[in-house]
Residue frames as a rotation matrix with the C-alpha (Angstrom) as fourth column:
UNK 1
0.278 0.687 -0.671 82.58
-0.919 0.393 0.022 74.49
0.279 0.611 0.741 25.55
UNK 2
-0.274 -0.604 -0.748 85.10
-0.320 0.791 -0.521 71.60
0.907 0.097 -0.410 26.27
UNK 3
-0.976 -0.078 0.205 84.13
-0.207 0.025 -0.978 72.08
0.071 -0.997 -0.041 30.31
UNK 4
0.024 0.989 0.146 79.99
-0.916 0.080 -0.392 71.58
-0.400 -0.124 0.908 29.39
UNK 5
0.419 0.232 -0.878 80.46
-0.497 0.868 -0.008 68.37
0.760 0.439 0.479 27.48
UNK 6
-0.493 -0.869 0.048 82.83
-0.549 0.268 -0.792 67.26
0.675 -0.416 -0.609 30.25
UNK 7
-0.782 0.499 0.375 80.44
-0.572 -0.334 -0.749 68.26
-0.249 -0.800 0.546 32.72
UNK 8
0.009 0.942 -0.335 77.59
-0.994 -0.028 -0.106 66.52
-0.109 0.334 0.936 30.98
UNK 9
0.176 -0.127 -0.976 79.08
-0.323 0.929 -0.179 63.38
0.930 0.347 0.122 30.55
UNK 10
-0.932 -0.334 0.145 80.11
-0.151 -0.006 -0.988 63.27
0.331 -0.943 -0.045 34.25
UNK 11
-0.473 0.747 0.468 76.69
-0.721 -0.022 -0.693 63.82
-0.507 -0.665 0.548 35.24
UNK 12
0.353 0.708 -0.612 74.90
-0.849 0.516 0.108 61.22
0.392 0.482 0.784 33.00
UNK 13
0.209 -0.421 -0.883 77.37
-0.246 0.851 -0.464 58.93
0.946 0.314 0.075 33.60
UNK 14
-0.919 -0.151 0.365 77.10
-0.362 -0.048 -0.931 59.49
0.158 -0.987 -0.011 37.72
UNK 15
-0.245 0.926 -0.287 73.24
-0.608 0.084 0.789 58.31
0.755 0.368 0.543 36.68
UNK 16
0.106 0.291 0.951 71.67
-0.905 0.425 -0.029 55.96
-0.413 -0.857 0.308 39.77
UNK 17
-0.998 -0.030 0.056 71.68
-0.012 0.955 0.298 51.76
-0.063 0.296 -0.953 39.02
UNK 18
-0.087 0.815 -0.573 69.01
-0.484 0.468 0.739 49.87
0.871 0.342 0.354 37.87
UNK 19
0.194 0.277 0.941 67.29
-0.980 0.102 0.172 48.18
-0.049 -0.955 0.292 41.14
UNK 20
-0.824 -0.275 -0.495 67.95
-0.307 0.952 -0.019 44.47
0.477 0.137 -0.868 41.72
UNK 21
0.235 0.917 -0.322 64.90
-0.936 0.303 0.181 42.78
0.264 0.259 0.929 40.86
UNK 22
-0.681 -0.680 -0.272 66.98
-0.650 0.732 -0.203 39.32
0.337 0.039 -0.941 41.72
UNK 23
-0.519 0.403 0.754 64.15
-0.116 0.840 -0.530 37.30
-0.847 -0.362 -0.389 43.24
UNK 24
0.725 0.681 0.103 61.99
-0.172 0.324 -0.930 37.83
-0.667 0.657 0.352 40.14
UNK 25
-0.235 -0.396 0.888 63.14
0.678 0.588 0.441 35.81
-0.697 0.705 0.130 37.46
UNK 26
-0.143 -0.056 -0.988 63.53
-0.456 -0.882 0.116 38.42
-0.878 0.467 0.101 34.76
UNK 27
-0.748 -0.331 -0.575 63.79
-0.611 0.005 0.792 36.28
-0.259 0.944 -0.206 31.87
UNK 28
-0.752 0.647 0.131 60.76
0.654 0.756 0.019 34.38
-0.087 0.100 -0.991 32.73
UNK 29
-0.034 0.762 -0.647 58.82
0.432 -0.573 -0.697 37.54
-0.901 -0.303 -0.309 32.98
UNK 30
-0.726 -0.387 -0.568 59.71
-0.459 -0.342 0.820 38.11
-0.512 0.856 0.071 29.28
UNK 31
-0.999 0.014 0.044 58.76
0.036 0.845 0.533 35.10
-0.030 0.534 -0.845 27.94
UNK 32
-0.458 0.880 -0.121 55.24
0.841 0.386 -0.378 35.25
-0.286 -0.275 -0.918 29.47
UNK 33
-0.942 0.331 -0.049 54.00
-0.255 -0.617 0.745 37.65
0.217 0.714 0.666 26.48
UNK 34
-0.285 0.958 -0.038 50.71
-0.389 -0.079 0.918 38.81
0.876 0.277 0.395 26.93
UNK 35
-0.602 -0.405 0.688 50.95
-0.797 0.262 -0.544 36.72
0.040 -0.876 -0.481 30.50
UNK 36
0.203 0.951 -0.232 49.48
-0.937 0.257 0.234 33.96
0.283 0.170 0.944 29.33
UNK 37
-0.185 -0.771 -0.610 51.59
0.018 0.618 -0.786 31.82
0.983 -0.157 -0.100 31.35
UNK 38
0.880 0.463 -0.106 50.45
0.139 -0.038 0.990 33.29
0.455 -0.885 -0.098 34.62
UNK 39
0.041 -0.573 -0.819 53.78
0.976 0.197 -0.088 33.89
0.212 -0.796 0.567 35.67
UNK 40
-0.463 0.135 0.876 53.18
0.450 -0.816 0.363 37.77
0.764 0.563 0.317 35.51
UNK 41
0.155 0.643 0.750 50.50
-0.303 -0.692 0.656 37.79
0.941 -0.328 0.088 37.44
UNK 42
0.826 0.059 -0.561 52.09
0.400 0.640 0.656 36.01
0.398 -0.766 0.505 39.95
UNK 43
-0.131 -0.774 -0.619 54.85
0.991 -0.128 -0.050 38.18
-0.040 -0.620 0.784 40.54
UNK 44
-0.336 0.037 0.941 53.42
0.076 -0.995 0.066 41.81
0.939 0.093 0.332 40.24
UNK 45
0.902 0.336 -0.271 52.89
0.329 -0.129 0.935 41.49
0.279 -0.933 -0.227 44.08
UNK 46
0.315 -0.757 -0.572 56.26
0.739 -0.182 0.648 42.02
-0.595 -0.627 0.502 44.04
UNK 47
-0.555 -0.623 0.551 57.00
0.789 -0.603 0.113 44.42
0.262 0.498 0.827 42.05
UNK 48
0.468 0.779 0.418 54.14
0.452 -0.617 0.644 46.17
0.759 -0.113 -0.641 43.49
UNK 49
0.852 -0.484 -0.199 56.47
0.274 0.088 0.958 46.10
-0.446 -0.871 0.208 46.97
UNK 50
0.165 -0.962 -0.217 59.20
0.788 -0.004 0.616 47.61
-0.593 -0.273 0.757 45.01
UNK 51
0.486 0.548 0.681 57.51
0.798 -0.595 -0.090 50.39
0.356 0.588 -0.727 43.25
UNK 52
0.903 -0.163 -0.397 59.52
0.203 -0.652 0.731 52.94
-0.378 -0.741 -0.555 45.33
UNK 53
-0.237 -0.949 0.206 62.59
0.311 0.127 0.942 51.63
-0.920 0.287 0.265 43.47
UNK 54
-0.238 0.127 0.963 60.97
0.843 0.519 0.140 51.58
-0.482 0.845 -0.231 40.59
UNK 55
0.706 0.708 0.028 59.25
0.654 -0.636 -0.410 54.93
-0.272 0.308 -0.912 40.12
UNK 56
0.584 -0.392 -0.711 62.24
-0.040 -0.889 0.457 57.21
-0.811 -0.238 -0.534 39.45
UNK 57
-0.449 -0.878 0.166 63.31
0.238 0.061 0.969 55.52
-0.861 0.474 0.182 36.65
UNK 58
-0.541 0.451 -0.710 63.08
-0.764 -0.616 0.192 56.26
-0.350 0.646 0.678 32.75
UNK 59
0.599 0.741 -0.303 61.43
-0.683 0.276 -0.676 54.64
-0.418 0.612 0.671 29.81
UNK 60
0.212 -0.617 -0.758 64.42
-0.760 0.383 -0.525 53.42
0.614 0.688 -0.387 28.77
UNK 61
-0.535 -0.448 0.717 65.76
-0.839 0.176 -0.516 52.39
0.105 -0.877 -0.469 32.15
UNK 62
-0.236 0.580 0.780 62.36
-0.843 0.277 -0.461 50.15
-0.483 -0.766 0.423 32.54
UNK 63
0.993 0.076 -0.085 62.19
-0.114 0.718 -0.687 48.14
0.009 0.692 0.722 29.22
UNK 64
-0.467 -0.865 -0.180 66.07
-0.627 0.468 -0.622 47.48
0.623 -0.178 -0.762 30.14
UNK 65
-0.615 -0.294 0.731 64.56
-0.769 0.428 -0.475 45.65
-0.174 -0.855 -0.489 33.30
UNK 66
-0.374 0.578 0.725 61.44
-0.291 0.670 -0.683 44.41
-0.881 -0.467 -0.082 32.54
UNK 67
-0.401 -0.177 0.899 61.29
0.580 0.710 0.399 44.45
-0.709 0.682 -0.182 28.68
UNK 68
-0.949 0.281 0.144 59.02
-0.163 -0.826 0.539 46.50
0.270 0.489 0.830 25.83
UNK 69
-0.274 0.861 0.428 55.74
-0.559 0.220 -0.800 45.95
-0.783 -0.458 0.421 26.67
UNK 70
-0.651 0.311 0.693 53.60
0.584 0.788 0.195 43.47
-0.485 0.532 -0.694 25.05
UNK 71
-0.233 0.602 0.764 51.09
0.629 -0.506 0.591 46.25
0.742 0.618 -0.261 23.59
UNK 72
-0.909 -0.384 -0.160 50.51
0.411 -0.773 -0.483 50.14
0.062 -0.505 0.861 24.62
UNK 73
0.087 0.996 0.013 47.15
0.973 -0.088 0.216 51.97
0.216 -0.006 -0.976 25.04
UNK 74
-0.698 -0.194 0.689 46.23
0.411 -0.897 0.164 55.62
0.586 0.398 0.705 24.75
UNK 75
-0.478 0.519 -0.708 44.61
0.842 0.043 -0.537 56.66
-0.248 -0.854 -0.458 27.90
């Protein structure tokens, strides 16, 4: 039992980084709730160009980088 928690914590904790987003200004991309600033839509060219990084990560992982969304929709 002691050797599966071990084991589990090892592996979570071997877990990949978070990508470095460093040219976009993260904390401006907060701020601009709802993007009614425009700075959003100015930088989702990049992030479009870094989707590769981006796609393996979780739910959790992404509202660490890029925040909670501003509102969610049932598709």
């Amino acid at each position: 039992m002691k050797k599966w928690l071990f084991l589990s914590v090892v592996l979570v904790a071997c877990g990949k980084p978070l990508p470095d987003l460093s040219p976009l200004n993260l904390e401006q991309w907060k701020e601009d709730k709802n993007g009614c600033l425009r700075f959003r839509e100015q930088s989702i060219s990049y992030l479009m160009d870094q989707l590769e990084e981006l796609k393996g990560l979780s739910e959790k992982d992404i509202i660490k980088l890029l925040g909670r969304p501003d509102r969610t929709e049932i598709v």
